[in-house]
Structure formats: structure tokens, C-alpha cells
MIMI-331884 format. One record per residue (C-alpha): residue number from 1; x, z, y. Coordinates in steps of 0.5 Angstrom, whole numbers, plus 500, padded with zeros to 3 digits. Each point is the difference from the previous one (the first is absolute). Example, Ala and Ser with C-alpha at 12.3 -4.5 7.8 and 13.67 -1.06 7.14 Angstrom:
<rs>
<r resi="1" X="525" Z="516" Y="491"/>
<r resi="2" X="502" Z="498" Y="507"/>
</rs>
This chain:
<rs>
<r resi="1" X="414" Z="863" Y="684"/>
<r resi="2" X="498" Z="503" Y="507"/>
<r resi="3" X="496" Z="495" Y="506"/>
<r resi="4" X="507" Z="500" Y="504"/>
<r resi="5" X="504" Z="496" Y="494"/>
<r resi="6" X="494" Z="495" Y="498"/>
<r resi="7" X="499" Z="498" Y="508"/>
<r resi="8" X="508" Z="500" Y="500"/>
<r resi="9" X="499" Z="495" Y="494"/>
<r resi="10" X="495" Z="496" Y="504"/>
<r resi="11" X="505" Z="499" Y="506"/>
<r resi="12" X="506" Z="497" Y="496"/>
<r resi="13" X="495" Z="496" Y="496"/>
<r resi="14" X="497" Z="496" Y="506"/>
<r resi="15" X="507" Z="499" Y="502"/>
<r resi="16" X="502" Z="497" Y="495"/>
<r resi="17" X="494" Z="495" Y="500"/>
<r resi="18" X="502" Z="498" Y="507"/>
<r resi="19" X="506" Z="499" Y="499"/>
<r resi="20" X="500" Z="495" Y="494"/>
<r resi="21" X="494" Z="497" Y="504"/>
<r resi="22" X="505" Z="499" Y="505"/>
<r resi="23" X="505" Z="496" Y="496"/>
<r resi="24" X="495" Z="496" Y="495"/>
<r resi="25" X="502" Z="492" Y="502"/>
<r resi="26" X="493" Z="499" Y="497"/>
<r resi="27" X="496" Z="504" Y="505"/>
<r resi="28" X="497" Z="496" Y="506"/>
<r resi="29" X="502" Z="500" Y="507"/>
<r resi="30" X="496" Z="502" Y="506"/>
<r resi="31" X="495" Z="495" Y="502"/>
<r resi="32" X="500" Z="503" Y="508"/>
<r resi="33" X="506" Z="497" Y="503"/>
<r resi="34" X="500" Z="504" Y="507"/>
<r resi="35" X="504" Z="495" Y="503"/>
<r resi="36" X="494" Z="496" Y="500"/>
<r resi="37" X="497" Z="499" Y="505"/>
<r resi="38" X="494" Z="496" Y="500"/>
<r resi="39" X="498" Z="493" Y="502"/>
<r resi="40" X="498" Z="499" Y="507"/>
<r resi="41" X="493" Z="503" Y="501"/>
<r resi="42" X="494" Z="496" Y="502"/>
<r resi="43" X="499" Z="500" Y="507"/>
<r resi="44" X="492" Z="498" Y="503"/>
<r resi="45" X="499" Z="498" Y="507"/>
<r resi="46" X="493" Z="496" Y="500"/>
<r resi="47" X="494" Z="499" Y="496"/>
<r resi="48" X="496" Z="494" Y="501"/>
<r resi="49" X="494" Z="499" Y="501"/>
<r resi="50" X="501" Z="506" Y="504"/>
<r resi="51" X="492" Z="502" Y="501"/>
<r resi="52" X="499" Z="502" Y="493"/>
<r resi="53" X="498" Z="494" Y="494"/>
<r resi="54" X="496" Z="499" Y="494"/>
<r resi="55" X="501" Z="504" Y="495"/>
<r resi="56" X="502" Z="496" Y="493"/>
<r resi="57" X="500" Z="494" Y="503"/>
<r resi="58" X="504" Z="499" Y="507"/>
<r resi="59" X="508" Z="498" Y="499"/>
<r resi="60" X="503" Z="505" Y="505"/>
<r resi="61" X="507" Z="498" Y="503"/>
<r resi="62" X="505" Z="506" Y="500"/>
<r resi="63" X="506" Z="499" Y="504"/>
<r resi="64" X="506" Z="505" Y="500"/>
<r resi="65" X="507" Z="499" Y="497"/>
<r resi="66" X="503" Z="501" Y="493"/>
<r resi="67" X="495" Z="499" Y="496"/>
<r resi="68" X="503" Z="495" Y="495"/>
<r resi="69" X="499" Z="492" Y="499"/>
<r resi="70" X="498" Z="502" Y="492"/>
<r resi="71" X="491" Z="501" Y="499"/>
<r resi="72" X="501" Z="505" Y="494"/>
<r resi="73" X="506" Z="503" Y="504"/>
<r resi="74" X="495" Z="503" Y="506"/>
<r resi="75" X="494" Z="505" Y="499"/>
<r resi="76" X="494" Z="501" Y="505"/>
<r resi="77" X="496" Z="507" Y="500"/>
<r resi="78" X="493" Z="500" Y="504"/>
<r resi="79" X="500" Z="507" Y="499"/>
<r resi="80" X="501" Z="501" Y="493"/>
<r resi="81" X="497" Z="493" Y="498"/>
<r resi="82" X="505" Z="493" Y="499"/>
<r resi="83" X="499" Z="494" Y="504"/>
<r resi="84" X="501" Z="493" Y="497"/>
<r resi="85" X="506" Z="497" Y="503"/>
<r resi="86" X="500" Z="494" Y="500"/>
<r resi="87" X="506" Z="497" Y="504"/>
<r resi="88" X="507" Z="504" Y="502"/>
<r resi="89" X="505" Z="499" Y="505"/>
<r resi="90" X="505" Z="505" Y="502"/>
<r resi="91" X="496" Z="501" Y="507"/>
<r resi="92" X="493" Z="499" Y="496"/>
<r resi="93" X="496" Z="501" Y="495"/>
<r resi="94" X="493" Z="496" Y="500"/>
<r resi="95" X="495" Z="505" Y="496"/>
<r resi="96" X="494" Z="500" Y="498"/>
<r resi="97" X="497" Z="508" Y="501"/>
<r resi="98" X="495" Z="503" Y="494"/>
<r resi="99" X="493" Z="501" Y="500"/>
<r resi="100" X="501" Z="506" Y="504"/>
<r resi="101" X="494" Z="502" Y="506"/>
<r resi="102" X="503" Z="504" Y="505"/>
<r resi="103" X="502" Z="502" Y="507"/>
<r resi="104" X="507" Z="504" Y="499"/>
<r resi="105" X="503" Z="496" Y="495"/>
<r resi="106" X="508" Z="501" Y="500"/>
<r resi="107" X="504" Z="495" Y="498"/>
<r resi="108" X="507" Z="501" Y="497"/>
<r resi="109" X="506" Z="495" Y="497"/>
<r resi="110" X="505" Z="500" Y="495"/>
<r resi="111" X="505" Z="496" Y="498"/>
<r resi="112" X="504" Z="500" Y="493"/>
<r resi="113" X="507" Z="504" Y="502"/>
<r resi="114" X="498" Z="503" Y="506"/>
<r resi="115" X="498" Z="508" Y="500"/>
<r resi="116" X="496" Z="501" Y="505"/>
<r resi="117" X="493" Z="496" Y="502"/>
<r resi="118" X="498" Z="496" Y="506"/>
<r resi="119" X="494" Z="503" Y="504"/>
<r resi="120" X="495" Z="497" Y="504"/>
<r resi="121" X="500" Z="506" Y="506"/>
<r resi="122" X="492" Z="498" Y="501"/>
<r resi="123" X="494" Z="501" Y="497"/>
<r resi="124" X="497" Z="492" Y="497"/>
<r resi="125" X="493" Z="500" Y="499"/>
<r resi="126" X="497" Z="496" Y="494"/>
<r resi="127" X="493" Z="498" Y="501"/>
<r resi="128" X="495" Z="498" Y="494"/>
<r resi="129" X="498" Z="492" Y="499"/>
<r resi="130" X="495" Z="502" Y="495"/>
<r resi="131" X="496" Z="505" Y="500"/>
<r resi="132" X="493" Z="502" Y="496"/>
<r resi="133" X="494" Z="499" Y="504"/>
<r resi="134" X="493" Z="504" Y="500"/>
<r resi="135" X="497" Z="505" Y="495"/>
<r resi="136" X="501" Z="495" Y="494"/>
<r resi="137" X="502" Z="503" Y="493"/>
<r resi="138" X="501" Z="498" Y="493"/>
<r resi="139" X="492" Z="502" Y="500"/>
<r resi="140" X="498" Z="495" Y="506"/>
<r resi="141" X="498" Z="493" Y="498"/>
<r resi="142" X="502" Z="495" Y="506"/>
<r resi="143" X="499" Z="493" Y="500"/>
<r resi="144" X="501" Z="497" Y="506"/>
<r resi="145" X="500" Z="502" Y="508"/>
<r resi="146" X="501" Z="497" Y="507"/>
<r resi="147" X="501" Z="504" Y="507"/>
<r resi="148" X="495" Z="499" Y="507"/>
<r resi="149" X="504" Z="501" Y="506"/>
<r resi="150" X="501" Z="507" Y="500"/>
<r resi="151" X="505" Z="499" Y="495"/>
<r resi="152" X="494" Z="504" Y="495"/>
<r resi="153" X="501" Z="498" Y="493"/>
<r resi="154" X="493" Z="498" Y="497"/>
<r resi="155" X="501" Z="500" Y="492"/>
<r resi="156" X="496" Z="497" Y="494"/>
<r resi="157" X="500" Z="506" Y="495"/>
<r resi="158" X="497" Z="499" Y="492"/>
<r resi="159" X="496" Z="506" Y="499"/>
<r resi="160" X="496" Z="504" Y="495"/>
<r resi="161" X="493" Z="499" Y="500"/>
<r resi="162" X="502" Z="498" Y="508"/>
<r resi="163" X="504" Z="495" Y="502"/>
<r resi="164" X="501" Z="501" Y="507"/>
<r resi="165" X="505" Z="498" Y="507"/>
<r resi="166" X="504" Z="506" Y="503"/>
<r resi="167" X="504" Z="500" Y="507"/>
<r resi="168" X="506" Z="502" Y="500"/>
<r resi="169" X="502" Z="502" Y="509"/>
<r resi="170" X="507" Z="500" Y="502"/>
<r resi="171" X="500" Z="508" Y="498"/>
<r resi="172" X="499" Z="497" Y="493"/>
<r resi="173" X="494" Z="505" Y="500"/>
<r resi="174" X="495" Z="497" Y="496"/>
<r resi="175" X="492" Z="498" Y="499"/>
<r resi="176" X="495" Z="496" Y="498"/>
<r resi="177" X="499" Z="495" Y="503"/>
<r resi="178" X="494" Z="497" Y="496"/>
<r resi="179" X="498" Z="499" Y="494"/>
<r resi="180" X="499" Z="494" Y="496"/>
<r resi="181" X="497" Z="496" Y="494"/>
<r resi="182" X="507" Z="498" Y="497"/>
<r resi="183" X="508" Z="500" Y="502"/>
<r resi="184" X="503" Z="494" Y="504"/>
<r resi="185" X="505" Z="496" Y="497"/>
<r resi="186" X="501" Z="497" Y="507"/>
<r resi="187" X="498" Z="503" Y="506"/>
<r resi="188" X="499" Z="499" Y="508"/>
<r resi="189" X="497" Z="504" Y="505"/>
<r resi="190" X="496" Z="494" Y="505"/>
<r resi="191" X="499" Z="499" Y="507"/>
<r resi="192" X="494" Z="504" Y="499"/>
<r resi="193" X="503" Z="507" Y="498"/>
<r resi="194" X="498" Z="499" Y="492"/>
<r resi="195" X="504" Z="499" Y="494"/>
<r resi="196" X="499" Z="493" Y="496"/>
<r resi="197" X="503" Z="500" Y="494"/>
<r resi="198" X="499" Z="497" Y="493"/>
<r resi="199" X="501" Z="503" Y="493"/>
<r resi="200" X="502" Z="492" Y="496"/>
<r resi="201" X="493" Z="498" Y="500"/>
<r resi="202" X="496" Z="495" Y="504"/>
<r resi="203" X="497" Z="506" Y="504"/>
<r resi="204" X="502" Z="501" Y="507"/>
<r resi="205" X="499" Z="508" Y="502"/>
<r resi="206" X="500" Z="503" Y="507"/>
<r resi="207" X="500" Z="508" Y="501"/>
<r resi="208" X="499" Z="503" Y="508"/>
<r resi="209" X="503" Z="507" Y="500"/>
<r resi="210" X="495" Z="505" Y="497"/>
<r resi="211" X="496" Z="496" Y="496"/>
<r resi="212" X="498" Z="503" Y="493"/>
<r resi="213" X="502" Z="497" Y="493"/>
<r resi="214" X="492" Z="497" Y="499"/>
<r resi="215" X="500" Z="497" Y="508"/>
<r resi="216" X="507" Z="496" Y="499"/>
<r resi="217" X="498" Z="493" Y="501"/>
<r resi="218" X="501" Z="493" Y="495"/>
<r resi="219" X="501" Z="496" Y="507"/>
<r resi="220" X="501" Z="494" Y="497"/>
<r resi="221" X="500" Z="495" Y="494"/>
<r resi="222" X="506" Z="496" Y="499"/>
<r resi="223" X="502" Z="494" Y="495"/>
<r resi="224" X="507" Z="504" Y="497"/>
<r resi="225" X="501" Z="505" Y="497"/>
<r resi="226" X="504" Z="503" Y="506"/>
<r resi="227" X="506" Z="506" Y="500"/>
<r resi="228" X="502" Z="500" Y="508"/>
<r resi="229" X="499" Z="497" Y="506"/>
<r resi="230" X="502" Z="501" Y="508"/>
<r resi="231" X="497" Z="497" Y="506"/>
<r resi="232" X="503" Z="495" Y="505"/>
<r resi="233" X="500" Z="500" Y="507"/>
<r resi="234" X="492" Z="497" Y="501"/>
<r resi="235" X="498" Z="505" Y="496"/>
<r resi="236" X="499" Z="496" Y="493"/>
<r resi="237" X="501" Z="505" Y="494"/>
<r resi="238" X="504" Z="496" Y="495"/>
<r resi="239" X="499" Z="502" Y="492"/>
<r resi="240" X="504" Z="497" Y="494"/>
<r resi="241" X="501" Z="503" Y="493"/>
<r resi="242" X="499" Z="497" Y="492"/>
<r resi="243" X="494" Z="495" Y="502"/>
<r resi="244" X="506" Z="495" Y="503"/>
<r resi="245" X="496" Z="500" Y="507"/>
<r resi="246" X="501" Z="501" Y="506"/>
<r resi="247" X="494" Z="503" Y="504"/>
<r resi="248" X="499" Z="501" Y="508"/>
<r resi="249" X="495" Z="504" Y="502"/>
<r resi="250" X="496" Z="501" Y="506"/>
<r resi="251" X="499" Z="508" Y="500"/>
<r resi="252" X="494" Z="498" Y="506"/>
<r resi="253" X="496" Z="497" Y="497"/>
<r resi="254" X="494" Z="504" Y="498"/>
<r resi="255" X="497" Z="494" Y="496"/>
<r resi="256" X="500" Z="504" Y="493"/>
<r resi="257" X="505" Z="501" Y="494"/>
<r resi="258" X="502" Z="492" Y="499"/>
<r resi="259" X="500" Z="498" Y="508"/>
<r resi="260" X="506" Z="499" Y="503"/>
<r resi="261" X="505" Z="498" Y="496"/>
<r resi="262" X="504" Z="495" Y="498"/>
<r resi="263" X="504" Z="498" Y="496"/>
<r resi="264" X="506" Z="498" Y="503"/>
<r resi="265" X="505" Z="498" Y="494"/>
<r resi="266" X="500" Z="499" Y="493"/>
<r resi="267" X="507" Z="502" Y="498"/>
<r resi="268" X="499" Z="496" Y="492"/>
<r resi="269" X="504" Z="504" Y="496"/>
<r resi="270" X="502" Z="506" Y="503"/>
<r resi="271" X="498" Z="507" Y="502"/>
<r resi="272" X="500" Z="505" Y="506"/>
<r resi="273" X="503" Z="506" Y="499"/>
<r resi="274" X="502" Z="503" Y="508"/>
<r resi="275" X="498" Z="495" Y="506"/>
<r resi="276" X="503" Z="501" Y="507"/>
<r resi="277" X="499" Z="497" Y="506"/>
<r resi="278" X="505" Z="498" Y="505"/>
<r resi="279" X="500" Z="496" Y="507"/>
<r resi="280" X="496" Z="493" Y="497"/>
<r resi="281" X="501" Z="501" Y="494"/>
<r resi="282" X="497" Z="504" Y="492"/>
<r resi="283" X="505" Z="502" Y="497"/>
<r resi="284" X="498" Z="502" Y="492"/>
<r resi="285" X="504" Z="503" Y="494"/>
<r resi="286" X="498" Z="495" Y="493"/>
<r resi="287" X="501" Z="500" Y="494"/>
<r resi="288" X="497" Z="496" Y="494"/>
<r resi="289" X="500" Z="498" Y="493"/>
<r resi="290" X="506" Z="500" Y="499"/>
<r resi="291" X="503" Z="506" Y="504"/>
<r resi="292" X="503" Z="496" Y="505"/>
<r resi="293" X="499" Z="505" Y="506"/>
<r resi="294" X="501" Z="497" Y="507"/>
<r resi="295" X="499" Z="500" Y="507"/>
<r resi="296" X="497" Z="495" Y="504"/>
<r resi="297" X="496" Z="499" Y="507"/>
<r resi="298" X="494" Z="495" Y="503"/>
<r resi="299" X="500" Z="499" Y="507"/>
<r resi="300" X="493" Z="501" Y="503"/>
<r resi="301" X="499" Z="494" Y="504"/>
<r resi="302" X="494" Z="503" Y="504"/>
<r resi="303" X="496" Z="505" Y="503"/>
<r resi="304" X="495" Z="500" Y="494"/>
<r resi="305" X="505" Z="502" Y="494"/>
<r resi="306" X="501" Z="494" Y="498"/>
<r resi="307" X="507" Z="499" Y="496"/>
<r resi="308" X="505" Z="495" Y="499"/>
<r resi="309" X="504" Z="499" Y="494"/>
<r resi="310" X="504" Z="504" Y="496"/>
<r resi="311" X="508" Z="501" Y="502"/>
<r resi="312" X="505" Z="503" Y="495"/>
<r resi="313" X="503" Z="506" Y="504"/>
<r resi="314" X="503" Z="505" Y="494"/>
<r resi="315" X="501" Z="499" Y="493"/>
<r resi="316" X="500" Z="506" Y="497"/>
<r resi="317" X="501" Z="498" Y="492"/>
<r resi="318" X="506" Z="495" Y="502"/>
<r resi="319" X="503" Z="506" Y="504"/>
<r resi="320" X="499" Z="506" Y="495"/>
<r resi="321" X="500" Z="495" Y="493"/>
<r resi="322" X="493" Z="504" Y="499"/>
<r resi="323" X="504" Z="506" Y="498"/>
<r resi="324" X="496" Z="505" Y="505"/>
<r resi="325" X="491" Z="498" Y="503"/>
<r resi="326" X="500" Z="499" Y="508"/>
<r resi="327" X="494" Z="504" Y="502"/>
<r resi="328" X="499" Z="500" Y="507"/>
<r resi="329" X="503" Z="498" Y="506"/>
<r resi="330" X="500" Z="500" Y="509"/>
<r resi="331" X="503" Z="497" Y="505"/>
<r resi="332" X="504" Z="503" Y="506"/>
<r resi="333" X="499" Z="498" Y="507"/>
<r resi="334" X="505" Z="493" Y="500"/>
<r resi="335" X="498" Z="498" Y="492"/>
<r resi="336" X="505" Z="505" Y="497"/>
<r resi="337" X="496" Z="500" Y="492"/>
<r resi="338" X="500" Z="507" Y="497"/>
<r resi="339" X="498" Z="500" Y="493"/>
<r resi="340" X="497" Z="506" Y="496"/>
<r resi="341" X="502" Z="500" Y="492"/>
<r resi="342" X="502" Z="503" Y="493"/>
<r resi="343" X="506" Z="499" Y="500"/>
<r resi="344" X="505" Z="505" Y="499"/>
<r resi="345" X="506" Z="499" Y="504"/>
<r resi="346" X="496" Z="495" Y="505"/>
<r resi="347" X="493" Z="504" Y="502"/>
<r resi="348" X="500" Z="497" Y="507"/>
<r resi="349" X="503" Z="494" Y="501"/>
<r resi="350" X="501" Z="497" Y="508"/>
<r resi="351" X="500" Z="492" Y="501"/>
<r resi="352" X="503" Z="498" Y="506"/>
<r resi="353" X="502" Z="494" Y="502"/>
<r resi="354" X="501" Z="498" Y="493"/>
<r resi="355" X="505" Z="506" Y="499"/>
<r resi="356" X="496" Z="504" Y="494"/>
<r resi="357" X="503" Z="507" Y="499"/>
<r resi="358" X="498" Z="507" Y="498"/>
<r resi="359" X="496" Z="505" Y="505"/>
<r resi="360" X="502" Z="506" Y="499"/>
<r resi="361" X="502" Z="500" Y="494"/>
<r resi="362" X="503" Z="508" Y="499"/>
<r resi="363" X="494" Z="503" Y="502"/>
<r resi="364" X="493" Z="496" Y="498"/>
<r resi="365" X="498" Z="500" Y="492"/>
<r resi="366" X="496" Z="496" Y="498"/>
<r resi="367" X="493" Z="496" Y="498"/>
<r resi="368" X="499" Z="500" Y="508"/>
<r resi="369" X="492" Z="498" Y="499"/>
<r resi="370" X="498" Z="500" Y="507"/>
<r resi="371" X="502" Z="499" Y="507"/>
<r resi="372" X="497" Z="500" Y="507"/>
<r resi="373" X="504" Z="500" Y="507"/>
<r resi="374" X="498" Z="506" Y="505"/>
<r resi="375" X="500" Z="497" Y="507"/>
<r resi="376" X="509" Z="500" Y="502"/>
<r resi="377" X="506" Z="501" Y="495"/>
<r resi="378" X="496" Z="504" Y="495"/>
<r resi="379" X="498" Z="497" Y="493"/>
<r resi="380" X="495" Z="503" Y="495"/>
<r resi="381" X="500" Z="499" Y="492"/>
<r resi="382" X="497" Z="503" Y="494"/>
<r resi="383" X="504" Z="502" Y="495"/>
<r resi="384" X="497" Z="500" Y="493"/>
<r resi="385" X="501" Z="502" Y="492"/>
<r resi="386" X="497" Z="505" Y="496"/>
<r resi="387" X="504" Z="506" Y="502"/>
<r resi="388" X="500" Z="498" Y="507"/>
<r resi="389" X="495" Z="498" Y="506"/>
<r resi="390" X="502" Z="500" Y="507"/>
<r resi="391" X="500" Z="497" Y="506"/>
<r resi="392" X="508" Z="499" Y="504"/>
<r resi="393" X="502" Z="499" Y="506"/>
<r resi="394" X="506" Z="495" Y="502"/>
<r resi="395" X="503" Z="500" Y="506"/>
<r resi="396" X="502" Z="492" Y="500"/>
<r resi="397" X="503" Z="499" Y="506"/>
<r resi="398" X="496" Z="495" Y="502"/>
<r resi="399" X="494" Z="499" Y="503"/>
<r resi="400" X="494" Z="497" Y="494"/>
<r resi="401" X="495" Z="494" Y="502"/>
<r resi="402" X="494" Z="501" Y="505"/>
<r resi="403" X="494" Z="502" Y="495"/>
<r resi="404" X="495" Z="496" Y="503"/>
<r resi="405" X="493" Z="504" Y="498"/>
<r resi="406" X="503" Z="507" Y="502"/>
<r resi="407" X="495" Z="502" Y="505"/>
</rs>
């Protein structure tokens, strides 16, 4: 049989094929219908706020047309990144963009039914609320930290066989700034220019800048067992911790370990985990026996510390059922309380006039161990587990309370 008679075979075959395809009943139709044109494509005319916003965490109101009233039924691309949208109407979409940093962020809508995007024709510009701050590695061991005026982060590091402060400058170039007989559970920088800190024992520890480990300085005695402690706006320096007291220190005077200090409260059965001062008041972090954990504060009644009685300010435990632990806290400048936890859905948590509700939650992992306000809108925390230690910088949009001690 010759190469012409099989190619002939073929042909025949194959229209056979095609012809009884064509007529099986069974066969399916066409899913293109060529007269279908389509929804009304999406149109964008605004995005609101229109300077840029904060990525993960900003709703941006998309103004247009044609966009549909069903949630599900729209899609909004940041690139090639999904947004969260949280509300829709047909000349709306309220969304939440995804945690993408970056200044040439084109931004696409799709609607169910519709062929063609919608396209914002400018560029939006997605800028970070939370970005990690310094050197720091899971190989750094930090504890706790406090800034001067110069916006410079001084830093409590754990170290082996030195433990040691460094300064982070607002390059977020790094040196050391002193060394240190042993890490600060809470610290703060005087008016004097040292740090003064504590490490849960009834020593409080003062370091200037360049001071060797074997000159750091056990400044005072006191009658607690102390974990933080801040100054007032007369220059007392407060200490509190699991001694269930409240010590006020006057860090002039040079009498010796044990002069100087007073104690200012016995707070019976609760500890001090963080304590704050703001305006008239001592803000302090409690726990007790039971793991109740609250926030309290004390009026200071006059300009040699002493303190008033104890005011409920925060329940922590009722709030969260015990089911995460408070760890730290601060105050903005018109009360507002920022809470540092390990909760997982809840690592920082803001009250405001009685309103409680998650700060950032997208974009801040917890524990939050640690926080100190720099000198305007930015806030400072310490971000510690075993795989992870690092310092973070929170553009919160408010200003922090004045810290009284920083020179």
C-alpha cells in the first residue's frame, strides 16, 4: 500500500469522525456564547485617603461605578496582592489593603460578570506601621529600653559574659553605650543623663554612658524586690515589683544605699509588673496570688512622692477571662492606655475613653515584652520568644505621655 492511499485513508477518516461528532445529541454545547457581552465593567474615579495609608491596616474608600452591592461578588488587586473588603455598594467598596509596603502600588477592581478591570490611573503609595527597628537578631537578648531626646534608643541587652546597654541612632547604627553588671527588667534614662534600672531585686542600678561592667554602680537599697519604675515631674523615681511596695527614691541624695528612700505604698497582696507615670498619677500593672491581673493608679499628693489610694483603672482578667497575661503598658497623651500581651489575636490592645479594642492587629505578633514612647507619635517594644528578639517601631498616630526623667 503506497504513502498516497494511507494519507487518502486518513482524510476520509477524520471526516467521518467530524461529521458524526457534529450530530451526537450527547455531545456538549459551546460554553462561549459570542453575543454575550459581558457585565458593565467597573469603573474607579477616587481612592480615599488619597496621599497613601498604612498597609494592612487602613480601610480605603474606592469610589467608581458598577461595582456590585454583593461583598463576594467584588475583587480588589494592590498589585497582584488581595485587599479585604469589607463593605460594598454599587459606587463603593470599603477594603482593607494587604500588608504590602511600597510607593507604586496599582490598584484593580473586578466585578463578578464583568470582562474588564476597573483601574485606579495613579500610583498609591503603601507605607509601613511596624517596621523592626536595629541590629537586633534572634541571637541578641534584649530586655528592655528607653529613648533620650534625640530620638536615640538605648537598649538593655543580656549578654555572655557581659551584659551590656547599647544606642541605637536614628540611622539604626549601633554601639555600646556602657557596659553593665546585669540586664534591666525596667529602665529609665535621668535627668542626669544615666540609666537607672532594676532587674527584680531590692537593687536600684545607675550606669552613665561608657562605664565598664565592674564600675556599674548598686545606687540604692530599697524595701521590694523591684521590676520597673519611671520618675515623676519633681524628680522622684518610683520602683515597684513582687515586694508588694512602692518605693520613691530621691536619686540626689548621696547619703548611702539606704538614704533617700521611702516607701510610698504597701499594696498588700498585689505585685508590680510595669509602672507608669502620668500627669498626677502612678499607673501600675498587678498581679496576684490568684493571677488576677489589673491596672490600677495612685494619685501623688505632693511634691515629695507621696501616694493616694489605689484607683481600678483596667481590669485586665475580667476583660480577657485569664485567657492571655498583660505584660506591659503606657499611656498616650490624653490618657489613652496601650496594653502589651501574649495574646495572639490581641498583641496590643488600646483603651480609650472606655472603648477597648485591638491595635493593629494584622501586623503585631505577639508577646509585646516591653514599650517605651520616643519624643512624638512613634512607639518602641520589645518583641521576645526563643526564636525571635527584636525591637519594633509603631507609628501610632498619637503622641505618647511626656517621660519626665529623659534628659
Amino acid at each position: 500500500m503506497n504513502s498516497k492511499y494511507i494519507k487518502l485513508q486518513n482524510h476520509i477518516l477524520f471526516l467521518i469522525i467530524l461529521v458524526f461528532s457534529c450530530d451526537d445529541p450527547d455531545y456538549p454545547e459551546d460554553i462561549w456564547n459570542e453575543d454575550d457581552t459581558g457585565g458593565l465593567s467597573p469603573v474607579v474615579t477616587s481612592v480615599e485617603p488619597a496621599d497613601g495609608a498604612f498597609a494592612g491596616i487602613d480601610t480605603l474608600t474606592i469610589t467608581g461605578q458598577s461595582f456590585s452591592d454583593t461583598e463576594e461578588e467584588n475583587i480588589v488587586y494592590f498589585n497582584n496582592l488581595l485587599g479585604n473588603i469589607v463593605d460594598a455598594t454599587p459606587n463603593r467598596i470599603l477594603v482593607i489593603p494587604p500588608n504590602l509596603v511600597s510607593d507604586s502600588v496599582k490598584i484593580k477592581v473586578a466585578v463578578q460578570g464583568a470582562f474588564l478591570f476597573g483601574e485606579y490611573n495613579a500610583q498609591y503609595i503603601l507605607t509601613a506601621a511596624v517596621m523592626d527597628y536595629g541590629p537586633f537578631d534572634q541571637f541578641t537578648d534584649i530586655y528592655s529600653l528607653d529613648l533620650d531626646r534625640e530620638e536615640n534608643v538605648i537598649v538593655s541587652m543580656e549578654g555572655s559574659p557581659n551584659a551590656e546597654f547599647w544606642k541605637v541612632d536614628t540611622n539604626q547604627d549601633s554601639t555600646v553605650w556602657s557596659g553593665s553588671l546585669s540586664k534591666g527588667s525596667g529602665m529609665k534614662l535621668g535627668p542626669d543623663g544615666s540609666v537607672y534600672f532594676v532587674n527584680y531585686q531590692r537593687y536600684l542600678y545607675k550606669d552613665e554612658e561608657g562605664t565598664p561592667k565592674e564600675n556599674t554602680e548598686i545606687f540604692k537599697r530599697v524595701n521590694g524586690n523591684s521590676t520597673d519604675l519611671d520618675f515623676d515631674a519633681s524628680g522622684n523615681l518610683y520602683l515597684s515589683g513582687t515586694g508588694s511596695k512602692i518605693d520613691v527614691v530621691d536619686i540626689n541624695d548621696d547619703g548611702g544605699m539606704t538614704s533617700g528612700i521611702t516607701e510610698a505604698k504597701d499594696l498588700g497582696d498585689l505585685d508590680t509588673k510595669c509602672l507608669r507615670v502620668f500627669g498626677d498619677f502612678v499607673y501600675i500593672l498587678t498581679t496576684n496570688a490568684a493571677a488576677d491581673e489589673a491596672i490600677y493608679r495612685l494619685p501623688i499628693l505632693d511634691i515629695a512622692g507621696t501616694l493616694g489610694d489605689l484607683e481600678l483603672v483596667f481590669d485586665w482578667s475580667a476583660y480577657t477571662n485569664k485567657e492571655s497575661s498583660a505584660l506591659c503598658f503606657t499611656l498616650g497623651e490624653n490618657g489613652e492606655l496601650l496594653i502589651g500581651s501574649d495574646s495572639e489575636s490581641q498583641p496590643l490592645t488600646l483603651v480609650n475613653n472606655d472603648v477597648v479594642s485591638a491595635f493593629y492587629p494584622t501586623v503585631l505578633t505577639p508577646p509585646i515584652n516591653y514599650m517605651a514612647w520616643g519624643n512624638s507619635q512613634y512607639l518602641y517594644i520589645i518583641n521576645r520568644t526563643e526564636e525571635t528578639n527584636r525591637v519594633q517601631r509603631i507609628d501610632t498616630r498619637m503622641n505618647g505621655a511626656p517621660y519626665y526623667g529623659r534628659p
